[in-house]
C-alpha positions in Angstrom: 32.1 -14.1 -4.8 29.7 -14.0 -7.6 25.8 -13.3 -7.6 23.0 -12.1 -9.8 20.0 -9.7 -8.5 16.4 -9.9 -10.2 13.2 -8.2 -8.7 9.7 -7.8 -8.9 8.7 -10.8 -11.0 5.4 -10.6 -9.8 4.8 -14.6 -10.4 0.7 -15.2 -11.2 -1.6 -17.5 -12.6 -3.9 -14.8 -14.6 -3.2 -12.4 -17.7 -3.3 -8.5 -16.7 -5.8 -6.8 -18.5 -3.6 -4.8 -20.5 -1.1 -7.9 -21.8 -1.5 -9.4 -25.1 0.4 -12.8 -24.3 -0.1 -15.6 -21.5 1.1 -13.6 -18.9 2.4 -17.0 -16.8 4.0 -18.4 -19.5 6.1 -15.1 -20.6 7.3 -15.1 -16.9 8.5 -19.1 -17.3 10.4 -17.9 -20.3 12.0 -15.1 -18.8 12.8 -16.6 -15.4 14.1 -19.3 -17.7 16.6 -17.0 -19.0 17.5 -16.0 -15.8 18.5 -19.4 -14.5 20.4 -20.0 -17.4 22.4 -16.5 -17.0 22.9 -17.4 -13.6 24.5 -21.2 -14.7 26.5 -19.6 -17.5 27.9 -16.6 -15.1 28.6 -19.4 -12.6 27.5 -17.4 -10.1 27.6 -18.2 -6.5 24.3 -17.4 -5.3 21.1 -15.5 -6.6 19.4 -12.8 -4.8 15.8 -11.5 -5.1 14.4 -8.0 -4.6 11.1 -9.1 -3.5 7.7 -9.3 -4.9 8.5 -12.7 -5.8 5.0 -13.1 -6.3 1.7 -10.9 -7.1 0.1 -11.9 -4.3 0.6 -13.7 -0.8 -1.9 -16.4 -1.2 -1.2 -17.5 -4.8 -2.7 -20.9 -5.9 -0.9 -23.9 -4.6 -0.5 -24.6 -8.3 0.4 -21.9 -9.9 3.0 -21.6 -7.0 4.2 -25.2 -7.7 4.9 -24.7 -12.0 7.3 -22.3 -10.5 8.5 -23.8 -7.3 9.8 -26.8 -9.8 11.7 -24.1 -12.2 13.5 -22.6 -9.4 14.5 -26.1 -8.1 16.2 -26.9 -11.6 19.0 -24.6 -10.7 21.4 -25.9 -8.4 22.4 -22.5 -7.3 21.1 -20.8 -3.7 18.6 -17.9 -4.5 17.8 -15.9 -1.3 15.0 -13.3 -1.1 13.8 -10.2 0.8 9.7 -10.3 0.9 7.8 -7.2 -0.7 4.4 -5.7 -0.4 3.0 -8.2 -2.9 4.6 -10.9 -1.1 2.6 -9.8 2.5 -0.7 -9.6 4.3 -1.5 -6.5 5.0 2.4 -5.3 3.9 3.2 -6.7 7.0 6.9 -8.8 7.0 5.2 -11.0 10.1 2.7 -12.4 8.1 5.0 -14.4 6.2 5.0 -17.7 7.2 1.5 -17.8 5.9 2.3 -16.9 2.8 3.5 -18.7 -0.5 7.1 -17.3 -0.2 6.9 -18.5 3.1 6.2 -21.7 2.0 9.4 -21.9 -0.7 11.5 -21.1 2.5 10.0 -24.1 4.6 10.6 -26.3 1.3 14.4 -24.9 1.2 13.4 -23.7 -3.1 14.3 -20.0 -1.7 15.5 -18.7 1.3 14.2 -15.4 3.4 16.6 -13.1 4.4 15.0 -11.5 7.6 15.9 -8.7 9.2 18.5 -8.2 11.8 19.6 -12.0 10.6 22.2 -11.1 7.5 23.8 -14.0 6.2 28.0 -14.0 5.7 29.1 -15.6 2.3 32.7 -16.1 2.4 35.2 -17.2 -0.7 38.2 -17.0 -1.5 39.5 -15.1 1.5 36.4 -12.8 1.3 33.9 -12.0 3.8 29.9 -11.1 2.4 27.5 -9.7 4.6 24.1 -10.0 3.0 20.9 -8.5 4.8 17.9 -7.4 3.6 15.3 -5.1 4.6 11.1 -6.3 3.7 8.5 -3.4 3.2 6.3 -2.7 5.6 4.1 -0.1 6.3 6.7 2.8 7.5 9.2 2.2 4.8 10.4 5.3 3.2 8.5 7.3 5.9 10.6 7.5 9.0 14.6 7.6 9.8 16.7 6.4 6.6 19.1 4.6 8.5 16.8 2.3 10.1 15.9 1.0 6.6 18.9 1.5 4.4 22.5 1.5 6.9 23.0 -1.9 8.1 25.1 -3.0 10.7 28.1 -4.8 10.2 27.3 -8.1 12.3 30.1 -10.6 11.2 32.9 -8.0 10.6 32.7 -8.8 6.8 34.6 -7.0 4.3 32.1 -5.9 2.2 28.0 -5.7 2.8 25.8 -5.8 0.3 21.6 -4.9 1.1 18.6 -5.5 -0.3 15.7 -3.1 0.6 12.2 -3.5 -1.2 11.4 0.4 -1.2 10.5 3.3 -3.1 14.1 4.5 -3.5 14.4 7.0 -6.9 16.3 9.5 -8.3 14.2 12.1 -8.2 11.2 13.5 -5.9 7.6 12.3 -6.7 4.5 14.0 -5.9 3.3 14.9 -2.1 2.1 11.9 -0.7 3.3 9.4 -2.2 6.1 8.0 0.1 9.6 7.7 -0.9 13.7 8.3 -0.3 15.9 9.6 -2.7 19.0 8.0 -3.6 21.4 10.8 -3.3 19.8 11.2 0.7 21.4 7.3 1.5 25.2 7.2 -0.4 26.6 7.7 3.7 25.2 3.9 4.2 27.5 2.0 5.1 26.9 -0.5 2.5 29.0 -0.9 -0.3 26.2 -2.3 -2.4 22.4 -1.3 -2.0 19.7 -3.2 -4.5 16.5 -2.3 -4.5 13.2 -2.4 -5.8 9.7 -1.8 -5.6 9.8 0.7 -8.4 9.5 -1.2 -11.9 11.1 1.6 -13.8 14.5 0.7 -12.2 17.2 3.6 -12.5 19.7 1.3 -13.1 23.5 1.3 -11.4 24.7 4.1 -9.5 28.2 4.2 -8.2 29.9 7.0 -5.7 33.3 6.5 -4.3 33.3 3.1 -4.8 29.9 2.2 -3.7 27.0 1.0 -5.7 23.1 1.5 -5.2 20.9 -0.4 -7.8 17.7 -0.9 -9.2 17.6 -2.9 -12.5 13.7 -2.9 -12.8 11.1 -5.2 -12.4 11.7 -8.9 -14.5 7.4 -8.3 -15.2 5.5 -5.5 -16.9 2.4 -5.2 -15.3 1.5 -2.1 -16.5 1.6 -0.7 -19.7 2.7 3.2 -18.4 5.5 4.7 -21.4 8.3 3.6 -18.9 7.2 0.1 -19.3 7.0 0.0 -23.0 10.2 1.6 -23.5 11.7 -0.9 -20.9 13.2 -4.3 -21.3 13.7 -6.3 -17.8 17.4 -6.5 -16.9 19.4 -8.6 -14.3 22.5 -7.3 -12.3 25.5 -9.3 -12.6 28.1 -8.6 -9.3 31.2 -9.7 -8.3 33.1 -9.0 -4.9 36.7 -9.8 -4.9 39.6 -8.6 -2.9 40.0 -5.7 -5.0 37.1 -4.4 -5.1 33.2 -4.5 -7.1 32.1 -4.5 -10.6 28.3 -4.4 -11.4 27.1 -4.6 -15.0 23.2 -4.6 -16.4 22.2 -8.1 -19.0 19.3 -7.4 -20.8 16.9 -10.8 -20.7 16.9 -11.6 -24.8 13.2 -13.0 -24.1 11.6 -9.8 -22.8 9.4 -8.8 -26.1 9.2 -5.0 -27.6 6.7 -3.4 -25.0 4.5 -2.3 -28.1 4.1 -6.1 -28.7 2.8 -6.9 -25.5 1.2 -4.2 -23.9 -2.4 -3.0 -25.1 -2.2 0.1 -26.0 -6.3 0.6 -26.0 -6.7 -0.6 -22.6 -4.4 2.4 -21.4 -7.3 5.2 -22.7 -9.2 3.1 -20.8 -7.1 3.6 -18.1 -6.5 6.8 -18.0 -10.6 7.3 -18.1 -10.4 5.1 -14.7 -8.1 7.4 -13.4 -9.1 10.6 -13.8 -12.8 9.4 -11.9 -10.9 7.9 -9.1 -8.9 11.2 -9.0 -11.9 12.7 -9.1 -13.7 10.6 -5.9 -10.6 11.3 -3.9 -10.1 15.1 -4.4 -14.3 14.5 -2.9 -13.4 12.8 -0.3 -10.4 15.1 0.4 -12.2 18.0 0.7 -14.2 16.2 3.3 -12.0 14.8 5.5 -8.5 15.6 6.4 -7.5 11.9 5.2 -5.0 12.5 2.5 -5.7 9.4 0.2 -7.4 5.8 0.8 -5.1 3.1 1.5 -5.7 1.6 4.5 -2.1 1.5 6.1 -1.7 5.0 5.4 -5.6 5.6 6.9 -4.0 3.7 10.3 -0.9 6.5 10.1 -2.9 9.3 9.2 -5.2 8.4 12.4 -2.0 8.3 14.5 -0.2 11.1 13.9 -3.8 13.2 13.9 -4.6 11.7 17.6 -0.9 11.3 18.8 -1.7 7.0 19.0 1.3 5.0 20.9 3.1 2.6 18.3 1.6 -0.5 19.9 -1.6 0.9 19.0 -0.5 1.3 15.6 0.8 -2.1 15.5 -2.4 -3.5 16.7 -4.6 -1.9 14.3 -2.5 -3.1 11.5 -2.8 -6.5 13.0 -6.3 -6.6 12.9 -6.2 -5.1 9.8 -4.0 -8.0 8.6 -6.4 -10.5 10.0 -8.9 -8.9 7.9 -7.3 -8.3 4.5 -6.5 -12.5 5.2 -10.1 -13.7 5.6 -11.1 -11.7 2.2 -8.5 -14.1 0.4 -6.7 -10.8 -1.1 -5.0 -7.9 -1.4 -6.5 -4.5 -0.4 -4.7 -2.8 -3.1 -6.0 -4.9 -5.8 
C-alpha cells in the first residue's frame, strides 16, 4: 500500500498581509503539484494532516475552485480536521463546517476518532486513525492522543494527530508534546502537524513519526523563508516501511514571496501585545488570552467538573459561530 501525506494548506480566498503573490492562486499551483505527485507515485490513497482550510466557514466559492481540483484526482484523500478547520477548536462542530461539507459531497473523507479505517492490499492489513485538535490536545495523558488501538487486528497502523508535537521544548505556556516522550506508541507510523516548521522524518526501531511542514506559508518567521513545503511519500509492504521527503518544485524562494518589511512591522505588533499581556498578567492570575485556555485556567483554579468545561466551550462555540469567525484571527 501506497500513500502520500500533506498538511496545513490553509486553503483561503484573501492574500496574507505579508505575501507578495495571489495567495489563492499559489496554493492551486502547489496542490496542483501535489495531485500530480500523487498520480505519478500511483499512490493508493492521500492523507491530510488537517487545517485543510484557514478557516471553518470559508466562502462557498472559494471552497468550490478547490473542491473541483481535488475531484480531478481519481485517488481517495482522507483527512483529520485541525484548529483552522473547527468552531471554537472543537472536532463536534464539524458538520457545520466546509470540510464537513467535502465529506457530505464524498471530495474528502473525515477520519473521526475511535472510527480508523483498514486499507488492505496485497495481503496487508492498514489501520488508519486520526486524532482532530481540540482544546486539551498536547495537555493531558499522551496516550489518549497519540497510541491508538489496534481495532481490526491490522498489521501495521499508521496515525494522524493535528498537534503541537516538536523536537524540542518551547516556552512555558505554550502547549506541546515532545517527540522523543511518544516513540512507545504503538503506531508504526505517526504524521503530524499543526506546526508549519515540520521536523521532518524520524525513525526508531523501525517506527516513523513525521512532520513534513505545512504545504502554505503564512507567515514570514526565518523558518518559513528558509523552508520549501514538502510531501511524504510512504509505502507499507510485507517487509516493512520506507518514507521519503519530495520537495513541491512550485514552492518559490521564501525571499520572493514573503515581505520582508511587513515583518518590522510585526515585530513592533508584538512586542505591544507582549506588552498588554505581561499588564494583564500581573493583574490577574490568567496566564494568556485565548479563550479555550481562559475556560481551563478557570477550571483547574475552581476545581470545575468536565461537563462544565464542556459546556462552556459549547457556548463558547455557539458564540465564536454567530461572529462568522475565528477567535484567534
Amino acid at each position: 500500500m501506497k500513500f502520500l501525506y500533506f498538511t496545513d494548506t490553509h486553503i483561503r480566498g484573501t492574500t496574507p498581509k505579508n505575501r507578495l503573490d495571489t495567495f489563492s492562486e499559489t496554493i492551486k499551483l502547489k496542490l496542483t503539484e501535489v495531485m500530480q505527485i500523487a498520480e505519478k507515485e500511483q499512490v493508493d490513497l492521500m492523507l491530510h494532516g488537517g487545517d485543510v482550510f484557514d478557516r471553518p466557514d470559508l466562502s462557498p466559492n472559494v471552497v468550490g475552485q478547490f473542491a473541483k481540483l481535488f475531484r480531478e484526482v481519481q485517488i481517495p484523500i482522507y483527512a483529520i480536521s485541525g484548529n483552522h478547520d473547527t468552531f471554537g477548536h472543537n472536532p463536534d462542530t464539524i458538520s457545520r463546517t466546509m470540510l464537513g461539507l467535502l465529506d457530505s459531497f464524498g471530495i474528502m473523507t473525515i477520519i473521526h476518532p475511535d472510527e480508523p479505517l483498514l486499507i488492505e492490499k496485497d495481503g496487508v492489513k492498514v489501520q488508519i486513525s486520526g486524532q482532530p485538535y481540540h482544546y486539551d490536545l498536547d495537555q493531558r495523558d499522551v496516550k489518549l492522543d497519540y497510541y491508538p488501538i489496534n481495532q481490526h487486528n491490522a498489521d501495521y497502523m499508521i496515525h494522524l494527530v493535528h498537534s503541537m508535537l516538536v523536537e524540542k521544548a518551547l516556552p512555558e505556556g505554550i502547549p506541546h508534546t515532545l517527540v522523543d516522550h511518544i516513540w512507545t506508541t504503538p503506531a508504526d507510523v505517526v504524521l503530524t502537524g499543526h506546526f508549519h516548521g515540520g521536523f521532518g522524518i524520524k525513525e526508531q526501531d523501525g517506527k516513523f513519526i513525521c512532520n513534513p511542514g505545512a504545504i502554505s506559508r503564512i507567515n514570514n518567521h526565518w523558518m518559513e523563508l528558509n523552508r520549501l513545503p514538502k510531501v511524504v511519500i510512504g509505502e507499507v509492504t510485507k517487509s516493512g516501511i520506507t518514507l521519503r521527503e519530495q520537495v513541491l518544485t512550485t514552492a518559490k524562494k521564501g525571499e520572493d514571496v514573503l515581505d520582508r518589511t511587513y515583518v518590522e512591522k510585526a515585530l513592533n505588533q508584538e512586542e505591544k501585545l507582549n506588552a498588554f499581556v505581561q499588564q494583564v498578567r500581573e493583574q490577574s492570575d490568567f496566564k494568556n488570552l485565548h479563550m479555550n485556555d481562559i475556560i481551563r485556567e478557570l477550571a483547574s483554579l475552581s476545581n470545575v467538573e468536565d461537563r462544565v468545561k464542556q459546556e462552556a466551550l459549547r457556548r463558547m462555540t455557539q458564540v465564536e459561530e454567530s461572529w462568522g469567525g475565528d477567535m484567534d484571527e
